[in-house]
N, C-alpha and C positions, 0 to 999 in steps of 0.2 A: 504494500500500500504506500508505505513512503517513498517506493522507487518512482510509484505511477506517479506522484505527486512532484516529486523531484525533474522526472521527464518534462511531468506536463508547465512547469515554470520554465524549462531553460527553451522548452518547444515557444510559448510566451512571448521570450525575450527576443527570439531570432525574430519571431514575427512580426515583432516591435522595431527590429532593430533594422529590417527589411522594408519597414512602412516608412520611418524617418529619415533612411540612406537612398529613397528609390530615387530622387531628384537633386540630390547634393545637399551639401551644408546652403544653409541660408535661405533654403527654396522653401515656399508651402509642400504642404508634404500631401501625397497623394495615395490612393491605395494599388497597393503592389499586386499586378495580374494574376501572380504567383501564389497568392494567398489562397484564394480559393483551391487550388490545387491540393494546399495542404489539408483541408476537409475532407478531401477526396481521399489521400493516402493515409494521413494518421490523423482517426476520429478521437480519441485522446486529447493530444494539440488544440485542437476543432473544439472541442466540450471547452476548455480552461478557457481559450480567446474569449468565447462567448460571454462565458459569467463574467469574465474580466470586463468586457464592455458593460453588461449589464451594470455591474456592482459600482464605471464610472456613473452612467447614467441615473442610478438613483443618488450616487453621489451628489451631482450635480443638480439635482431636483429640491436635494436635502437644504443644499447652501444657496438657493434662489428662494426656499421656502422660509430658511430662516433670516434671507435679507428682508424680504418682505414684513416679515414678522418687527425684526429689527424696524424698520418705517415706520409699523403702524403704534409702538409703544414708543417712537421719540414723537411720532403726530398727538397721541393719548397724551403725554408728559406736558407739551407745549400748552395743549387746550388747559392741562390743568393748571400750570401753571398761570395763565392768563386769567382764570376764574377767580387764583386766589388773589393777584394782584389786585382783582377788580373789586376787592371787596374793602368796603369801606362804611364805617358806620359809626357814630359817636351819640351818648346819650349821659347829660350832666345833669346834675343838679345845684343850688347854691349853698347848703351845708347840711352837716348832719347833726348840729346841736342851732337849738333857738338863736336866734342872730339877727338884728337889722343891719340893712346895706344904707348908706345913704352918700351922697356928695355935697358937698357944702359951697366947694367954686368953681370946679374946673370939671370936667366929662373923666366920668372915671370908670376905665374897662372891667366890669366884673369877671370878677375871676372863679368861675364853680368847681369847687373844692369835692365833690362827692360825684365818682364816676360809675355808671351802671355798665356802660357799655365805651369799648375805643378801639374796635377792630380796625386794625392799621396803623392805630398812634398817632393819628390826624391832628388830635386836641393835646393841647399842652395847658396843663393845669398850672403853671409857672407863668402863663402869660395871658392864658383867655383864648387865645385864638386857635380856631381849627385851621389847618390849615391842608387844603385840597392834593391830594395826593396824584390824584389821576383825572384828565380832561373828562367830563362827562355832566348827566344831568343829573342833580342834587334835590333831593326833598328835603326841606330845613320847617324846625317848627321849635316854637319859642313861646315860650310861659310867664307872665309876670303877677305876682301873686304882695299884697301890703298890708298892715294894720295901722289902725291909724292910733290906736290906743284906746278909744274913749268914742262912744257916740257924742256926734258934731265935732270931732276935730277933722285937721284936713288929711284926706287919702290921697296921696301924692304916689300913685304908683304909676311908672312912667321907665322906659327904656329905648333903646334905639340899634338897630340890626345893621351893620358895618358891614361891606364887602371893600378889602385894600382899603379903608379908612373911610371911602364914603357911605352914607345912610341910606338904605334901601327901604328899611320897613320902619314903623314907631310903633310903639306898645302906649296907650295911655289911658289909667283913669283918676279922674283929678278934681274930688267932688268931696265934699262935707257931708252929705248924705250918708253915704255907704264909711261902717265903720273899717270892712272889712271887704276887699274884691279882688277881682284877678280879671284877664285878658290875655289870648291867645291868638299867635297868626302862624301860620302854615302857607307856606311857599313851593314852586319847583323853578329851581334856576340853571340857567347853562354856564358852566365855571371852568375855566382854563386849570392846572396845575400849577401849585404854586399859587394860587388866588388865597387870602386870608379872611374869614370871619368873625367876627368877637361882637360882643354886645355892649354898650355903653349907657351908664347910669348918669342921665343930666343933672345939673344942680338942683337941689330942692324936690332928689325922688327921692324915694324910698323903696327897700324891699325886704321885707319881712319873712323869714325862713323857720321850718326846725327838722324834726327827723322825716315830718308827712312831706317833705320836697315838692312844697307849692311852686318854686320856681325853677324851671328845667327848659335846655336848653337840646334841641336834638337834628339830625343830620346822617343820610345817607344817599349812597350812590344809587342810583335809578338804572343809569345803563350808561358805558363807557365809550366816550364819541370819539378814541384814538386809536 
């Protein structure tokens, strides 16, 4: 059995060695008239050719199968990874112990100290401002919530919604009536990368906080326009 096995590789080699000699060095290589002959005298020889071609053939099936494969899991990886960038989401509050907010002269950025949500890292709690990670359309929605102390004193709740330092939206209620109220708006805007949000407390507001987080400040990606 080892002989036949022995034969049938060096029968193989010559046949190999007859298909890549039949045109010279450097040529395309052609198949050798001769070959067939050898089927004909030793069916042996003939048997090993064969499975040898065979066994390239699924070779080569194997490794077009697995490039493929290879594509479709860097295609898979890509979309994922695009998903995660695209995710983006922030949702603040203004503290977790009783607190009033107020200004006295100047526009002062609140800064909300108590974070539900910051997928992405967009918000910085160190300065106020969200700041847009990825070109796309934003749903923003903003809460301002005041006490005034005492029935008939004045309710001074009042804010203002910045995009890059200008005022896009105001929050206001500003009434002797009410000892105690709040106000809400809800936005969708188209926002470059790099574009920043923060809210600013005018002179003479007020914002009244504790652990129920009457005032909350919130923002996400809709869908990504780059």
């Amino acid at each position: 059995m080892r002989g036949l096995v022995f034969l049938c590789l060096i029968g193989c080699s010559l046949a190999n060695d007859a298909v890549y000699s039949w045109n010279g060095p450097g040529e395309p290589s052609q198949p050798d008239p001769g070959t067939d002959n050898v089927c004909l005298s030793d069916s042996d020889t003939c048997g090993c050719c064969l499975m040898q071609k065979q066994m390239m053939r699924m070779e080569s099936f194997f490794n077009m199968s697995l490039n493929e494969m290879r594509k479709g899991l860097e295609k898979a990886e890509t979309a994922l990874n695009y998903v995660r960038s695209s995710r983006s989401a922030f949702s603040v509050a203004l503290t977790d112990t009783r607190r009033c907010l107020t200004s006295s002269r100047d526009d002062t950025v609140v800064k909300y100290q108590s974070i539900f949500l910051n997928l992405g890292d967009g918000y910085n709690v160190s300065t106020g401002a969200f700041t847009v990670p990825r070109s796309g359309v934003y749903a923003l929605a903003l809460t301002v919530y005041s006490d005034a102390g005492a029935p008939g004193a004045l309710l001074a709740a009042c804010v203002r919604l910045r995009k890059n330092g200008r005022v896009i939206a105001a929050l206001s209620e500003y009434n002797t009536q009410d000892q105690e109220d709040s106000a809400t708006t809800i936005l969708a805007m188209q926002m470059q990368a790099g574009d920043k949000m923060d809210v600013i407390l005018p002179p003479g507001c007020y914002l009244c906080d504790d652990s129920s987080h009457f005032n909350t400040f919130s923002g996400f990606l809709l869908y990504a326009t780059d």
